[in-house]
N, C-alpha and C positions, 0 to 999 in steps of 0.2 A: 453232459453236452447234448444228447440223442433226446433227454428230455425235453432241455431249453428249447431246442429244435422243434420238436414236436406244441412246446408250447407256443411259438410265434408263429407256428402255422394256424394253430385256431385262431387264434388272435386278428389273426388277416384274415382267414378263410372265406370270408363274406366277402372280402373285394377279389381276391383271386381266383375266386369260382361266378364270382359275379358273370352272366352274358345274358344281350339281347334273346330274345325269342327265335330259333328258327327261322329263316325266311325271311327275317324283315329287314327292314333298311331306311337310312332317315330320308327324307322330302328334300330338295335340291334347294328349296326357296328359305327352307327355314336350320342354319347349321345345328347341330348339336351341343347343348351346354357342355364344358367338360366331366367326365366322370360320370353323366348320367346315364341311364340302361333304361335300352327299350321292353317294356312289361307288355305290349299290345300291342297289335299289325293287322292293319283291314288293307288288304291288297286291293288293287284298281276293280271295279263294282259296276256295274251300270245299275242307275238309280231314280226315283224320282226324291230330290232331296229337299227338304223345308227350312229354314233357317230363321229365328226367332231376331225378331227387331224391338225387343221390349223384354220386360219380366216379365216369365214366366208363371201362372199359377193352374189348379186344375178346378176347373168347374162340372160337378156333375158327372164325374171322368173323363172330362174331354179337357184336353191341354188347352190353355187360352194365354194370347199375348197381343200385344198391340197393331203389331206389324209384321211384314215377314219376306223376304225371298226365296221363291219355289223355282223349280226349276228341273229338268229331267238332263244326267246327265254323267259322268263317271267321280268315283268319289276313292280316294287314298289317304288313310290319319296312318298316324304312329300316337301311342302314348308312352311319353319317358318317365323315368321314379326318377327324381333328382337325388344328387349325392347328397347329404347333413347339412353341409357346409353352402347349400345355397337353396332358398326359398323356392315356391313356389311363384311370388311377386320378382324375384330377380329372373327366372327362366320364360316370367310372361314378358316383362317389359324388353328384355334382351330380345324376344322374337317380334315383338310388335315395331320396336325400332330396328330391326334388318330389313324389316319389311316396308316401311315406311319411307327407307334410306333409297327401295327402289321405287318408290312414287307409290305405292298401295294406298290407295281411298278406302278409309275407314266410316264403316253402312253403320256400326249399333257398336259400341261400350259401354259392359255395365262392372261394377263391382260390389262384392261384399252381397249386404241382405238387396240392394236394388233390381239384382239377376232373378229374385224368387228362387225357392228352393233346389240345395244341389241336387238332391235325389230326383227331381224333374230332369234335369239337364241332364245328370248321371247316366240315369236309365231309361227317359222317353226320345229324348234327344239324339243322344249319341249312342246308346246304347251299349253301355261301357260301367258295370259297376264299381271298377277300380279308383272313379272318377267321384265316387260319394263322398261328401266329407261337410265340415261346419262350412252355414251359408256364409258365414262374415268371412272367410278365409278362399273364398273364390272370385274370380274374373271370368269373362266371357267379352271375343272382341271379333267382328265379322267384317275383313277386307276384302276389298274389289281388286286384284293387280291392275297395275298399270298397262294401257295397252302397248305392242299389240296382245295381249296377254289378259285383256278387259273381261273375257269372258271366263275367266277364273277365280274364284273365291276363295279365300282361307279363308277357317276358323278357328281362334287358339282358347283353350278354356283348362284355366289352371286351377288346382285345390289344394289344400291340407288336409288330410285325414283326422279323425282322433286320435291316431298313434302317432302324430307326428311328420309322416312319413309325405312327402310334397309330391304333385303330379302337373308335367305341360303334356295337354292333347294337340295335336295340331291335327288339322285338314284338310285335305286341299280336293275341291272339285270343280269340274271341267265341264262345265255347262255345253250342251249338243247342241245351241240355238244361241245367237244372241241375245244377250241380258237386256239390252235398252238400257232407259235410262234408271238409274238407281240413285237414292237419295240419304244423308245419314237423317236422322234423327238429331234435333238439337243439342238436346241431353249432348248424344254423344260430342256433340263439335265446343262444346263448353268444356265435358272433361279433357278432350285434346288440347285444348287453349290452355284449362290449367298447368297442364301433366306436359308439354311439350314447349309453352311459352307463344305459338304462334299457330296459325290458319293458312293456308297455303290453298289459292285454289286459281293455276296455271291457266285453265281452262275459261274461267270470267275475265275476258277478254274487253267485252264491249259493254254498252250500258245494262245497269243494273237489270238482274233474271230474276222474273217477280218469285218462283218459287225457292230460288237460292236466298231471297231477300228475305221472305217470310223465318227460312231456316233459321239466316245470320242471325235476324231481329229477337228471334226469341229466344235463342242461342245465349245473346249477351245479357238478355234482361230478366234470363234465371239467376243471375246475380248480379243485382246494376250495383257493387263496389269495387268492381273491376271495371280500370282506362286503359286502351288500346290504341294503337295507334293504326291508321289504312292506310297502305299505298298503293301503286299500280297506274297502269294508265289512265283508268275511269276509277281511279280516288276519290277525285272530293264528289263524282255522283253518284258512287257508293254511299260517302259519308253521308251526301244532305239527304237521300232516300233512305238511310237507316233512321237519320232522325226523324224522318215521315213517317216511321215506323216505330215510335217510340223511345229508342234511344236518345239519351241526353245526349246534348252537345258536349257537356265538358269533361265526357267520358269518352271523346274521340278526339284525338289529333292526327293531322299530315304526318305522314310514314317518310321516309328514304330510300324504303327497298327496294331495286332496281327489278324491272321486271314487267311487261303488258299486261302477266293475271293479279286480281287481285291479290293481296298479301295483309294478315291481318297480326298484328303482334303485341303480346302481352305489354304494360308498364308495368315494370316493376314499384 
């Protein structure tokens, strides 16, 4: 019996010695997967912080990317080890959809080899080697919150290791200044369309906003096999200013969705 005992205590011993780091604790915005442990804790920072709006490569030794928001201001991540039993794609999209659920505008989405090298983002970025692992097995996804709470940004950037072993970083910083205005990238508002079914933007009110238009426009027509439909108050001069913009007509139809901001939604 004393042996039996002795042997289901090894047998578990990795989940009931399992604990968090010291000191740390999860972010308020973003809950906790079940079963996962925090392996890494950057407590509140004052910073000046950079944030990549494009793939990342290194030119020459100097990091090079498309885009970017900079900004000076307090900075707090955790990184979690998730249990076996759930992905590293299950612990990104479960925070990117919490987050979402409370209005977060999503600035850049990348995944897999399109983020450029994890070892970039691992260790110039975040500064976090825990976070290394195959490029095809990472995400990276940078939200504005909702205001009044506009001048804070998550970052979430999830990996797999080669041993298998899955990681969500999350981070959140608190910019000392207002951000202005901030914009996503097409790229990303295409993978949101796929990946979500629909566009939401509360905010386009009134007639069409040439810089939002430009976004939509190329947004749709990185892959004109997708029909959508628009609604909103200023619907159809949404719609005929996209097709002034290249969009096919008979890849847009009159929407339903109740609502003043534009609203843009996949056909299946």
């Amino acid at each position: 019996m004393r042996s039996l005992s002795l042997l289901t205590l090894c047998c578990f011993s990795p989940l009931l010695f399992a604990a968090d780091v010291p000191g740390s604790q999860d972010l308020p915005i973003v809950p906790r997967m079940a079963d996962a442990q925090i392996v890494d804790y950057r407590p509140v920072a004052e910073l000046e912080r950079i944030y990549p709006l494009g793939s990342i490569r290194k030119i020459s030794g100097q990091l090079r990317f498309d885009g970017q928001v900079s900004a000076r201001g307090t900075a707090t991540s955790v990184t979690y080890e998730l249990p076996p039993e759930h992905s590293s794609t299950d612990a990104f999209t479960a925070a990117r959809e919490t987050l979402q659920k409370q209005g977060a505008q999503l600035l850049f989405w990348c995944q897999a080899r399109d983020c450029g090298e994890s070892s970039l983002w691992a260790n110039d970025v975040f500064g976090n080697a825990k976070l290394y692992g195959a490029d095809d097995q990472q995400a990276y996804l940078l939200l504005r919150l909702a205001a009044p709470q506009d001048n804070t940004l998550v970052a979430l950037y999830s990996i797999t290791r080669g041993n298998r072993k899955a990681y969500l970083h999350v981070e959140q910083f608190d910019a000392a200044a207002p951000l202005g205005d901030l914009l996503p990238t097409s790229a990303t508002l295409l993978r949101e369309l796929k990946s979500t079914g629909e566009l939401d933007f509360p905010k386009l009110t009134g007639d069409p906003d040439d810089a939002w238009l430009r976004l939509i426009s190329r947004g749709l027509n990185l892959d004109t096999t997708l029909r959508v439909s628009v609604s909103g108050a200023k619907a159809e001069a949404w719609r005929q200013a996209l097709i002034g913009q290249g969009v096919r007509t008979a890849r847009m139809e009159a929407g339903s969705v109740e609502g003043a901001g534009l609203h843009i939604e996949l056909l299946r």
